[in-house]
C-alpha positions in Angstrom: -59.0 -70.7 111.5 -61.2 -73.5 112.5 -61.7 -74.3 115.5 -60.9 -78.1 115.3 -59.1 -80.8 113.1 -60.7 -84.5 113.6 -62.4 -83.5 116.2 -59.3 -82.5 118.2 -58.9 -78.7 119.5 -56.4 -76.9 116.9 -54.9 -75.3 120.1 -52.9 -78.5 121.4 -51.7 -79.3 117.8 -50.6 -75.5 117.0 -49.0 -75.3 120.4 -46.3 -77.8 119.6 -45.2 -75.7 116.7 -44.0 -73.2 119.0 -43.0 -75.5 121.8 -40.5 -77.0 119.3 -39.8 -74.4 117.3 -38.9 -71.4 120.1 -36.5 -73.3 121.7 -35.0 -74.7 118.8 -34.4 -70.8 117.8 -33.1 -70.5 121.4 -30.9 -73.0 120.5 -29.8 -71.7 118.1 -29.2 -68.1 118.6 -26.9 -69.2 121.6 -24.9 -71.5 119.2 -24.5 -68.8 116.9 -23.7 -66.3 119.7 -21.2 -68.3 121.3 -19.6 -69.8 117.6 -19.4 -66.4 115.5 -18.0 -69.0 112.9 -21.1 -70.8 112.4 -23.4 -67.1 111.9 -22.7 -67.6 108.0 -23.5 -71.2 108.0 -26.6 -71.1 110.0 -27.4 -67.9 110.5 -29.8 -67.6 107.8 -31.6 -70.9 109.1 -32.1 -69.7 112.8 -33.7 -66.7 111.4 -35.9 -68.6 109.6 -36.8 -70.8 112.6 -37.2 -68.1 114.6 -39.5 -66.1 112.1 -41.6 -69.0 112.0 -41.8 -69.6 116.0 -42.4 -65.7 116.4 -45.7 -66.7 113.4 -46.7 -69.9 115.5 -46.9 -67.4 118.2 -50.0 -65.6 117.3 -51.7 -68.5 116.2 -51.4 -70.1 119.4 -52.9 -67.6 121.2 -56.0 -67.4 119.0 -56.6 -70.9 118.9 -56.3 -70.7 122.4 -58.7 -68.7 122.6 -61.2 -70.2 121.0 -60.7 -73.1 123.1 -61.3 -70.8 126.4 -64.4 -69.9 124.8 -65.3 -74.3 124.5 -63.8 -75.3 127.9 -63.7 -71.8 130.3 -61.3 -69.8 131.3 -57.0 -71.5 131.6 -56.6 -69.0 134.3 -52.8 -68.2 134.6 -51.9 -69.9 131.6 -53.7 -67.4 129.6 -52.4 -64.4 130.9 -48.7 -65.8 130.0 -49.8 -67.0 126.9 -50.3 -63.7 125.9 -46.9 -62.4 127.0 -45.0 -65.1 124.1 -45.1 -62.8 121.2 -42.9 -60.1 123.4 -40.6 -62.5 123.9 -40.8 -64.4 120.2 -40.4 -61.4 118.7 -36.8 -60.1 120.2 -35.8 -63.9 119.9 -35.6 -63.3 116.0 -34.5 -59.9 116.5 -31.4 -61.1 117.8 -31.3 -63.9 115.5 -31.2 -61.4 112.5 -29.0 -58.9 114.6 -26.5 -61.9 114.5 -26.8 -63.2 111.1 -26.2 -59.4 110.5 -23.4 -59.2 112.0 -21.4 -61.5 109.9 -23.0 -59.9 106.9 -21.5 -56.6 107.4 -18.1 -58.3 108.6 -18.4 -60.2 105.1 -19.4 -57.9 103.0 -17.3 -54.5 104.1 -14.1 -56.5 106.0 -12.5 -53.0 105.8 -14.9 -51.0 108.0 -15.8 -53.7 110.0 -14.7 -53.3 113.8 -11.8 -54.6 115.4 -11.8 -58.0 116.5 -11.2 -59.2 119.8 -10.0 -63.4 121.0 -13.5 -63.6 120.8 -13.5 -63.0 116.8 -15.9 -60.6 116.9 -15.8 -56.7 118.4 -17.2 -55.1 120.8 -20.6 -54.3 119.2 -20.4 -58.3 118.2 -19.9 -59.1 122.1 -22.7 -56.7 123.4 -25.3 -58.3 121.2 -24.2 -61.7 121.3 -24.5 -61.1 125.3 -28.3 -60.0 124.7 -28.8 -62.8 122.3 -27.8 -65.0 124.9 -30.1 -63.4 127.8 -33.2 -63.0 125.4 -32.7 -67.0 124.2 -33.0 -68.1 128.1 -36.2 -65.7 128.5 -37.4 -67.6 125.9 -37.1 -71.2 127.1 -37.7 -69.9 130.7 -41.4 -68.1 129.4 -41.9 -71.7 126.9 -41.7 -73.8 130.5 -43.9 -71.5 132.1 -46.8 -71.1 129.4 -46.4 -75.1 129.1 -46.4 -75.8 132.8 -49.5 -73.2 133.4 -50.7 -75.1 130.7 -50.7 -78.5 131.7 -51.6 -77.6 135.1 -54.7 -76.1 133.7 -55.7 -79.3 132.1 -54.4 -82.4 134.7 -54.5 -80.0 137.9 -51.7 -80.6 140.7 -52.0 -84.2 139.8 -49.7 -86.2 137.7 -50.3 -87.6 134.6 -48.9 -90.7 136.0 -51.3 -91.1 139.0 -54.5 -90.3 137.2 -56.5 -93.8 137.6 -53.8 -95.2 139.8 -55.4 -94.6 143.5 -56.0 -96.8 146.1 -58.3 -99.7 145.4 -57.5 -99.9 141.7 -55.7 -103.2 142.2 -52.1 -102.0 141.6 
């Protein structure tokens, strides 16, 4: 992978992949968690969001890498940038374990389990309650890599007052 595109570190640009597309699958594994109804609709989509956020993952990393090699050492931001993929990867677990679900409901209605108000069993509920938990890891661990990140890069100083100090004229 090369190291830049136009000049510009790949690292930033590959980063947004999987700053938009992790908590999209977030997203969306709570929406088909909490709306069993919409697992046969969507399902197969939020899998395939989420298989491509848990891909973005690894190239993230690298290219981040090769930009700590350019620039020095992220610190902090590193060290959870390398915890993503751990929390990527049960993302589209659940995602399939979801779209699974409705599968087996679909495709064998007479073994599936009972259903509860919920319209879904007990199994259903237990890893609908995980998909939930794991999608909030996900978005929680996404703020943290991202704040770590841009902390890294501006410091404890806003964007906003970069330039703006006294005797500037504003």
């Amino acid at each position: 992978m090369p190291d830049n595109i136009n000049g510009l570190p790949v690292h930033p640009l590959v980063v947004h992949a999987v700053v938009v597309l992790l908590p999209l699958a977030a997203l969306g594994v709570v929406a088909l968690a909490v709306r069993p109804s919409w697992r046969g609709r969507f399902g197969l989509l939020v899998v395939l969001i989420a298989a491509l956020a848990a891909a973005a993952v690894p190239l993230a990393t690298s290219s981040g890498e090769s930009l700590e090699r350019r620039v020095g050492d992220p610190g902090r931001h590193a060290e959870l940038g390398d915890t993503l993929l751990w929390f990527a990867l049960p993302l589209l677990a659940a995602a399939v374990a979801l779209y699974w679900l409705h599968r087996r409901s679909a495709a064998w209605p007479e073994t599936a389990e009972p259903r509860g108000a919920a319209g879904q069993g007990p199994v259903g509920v237990v890893v609908a309650v995980l998909a939930v938990i794991v999608a909030v890891a996900n978005v929680v661990q996404v703020y943290r890599i991202g704040d770590s990140g841009a902390k890294a890069v501006w410091g404890d100083t806003p964007a906003a007052s970069v330039g703006h100090g006294e005797g500037d004229g504003d």
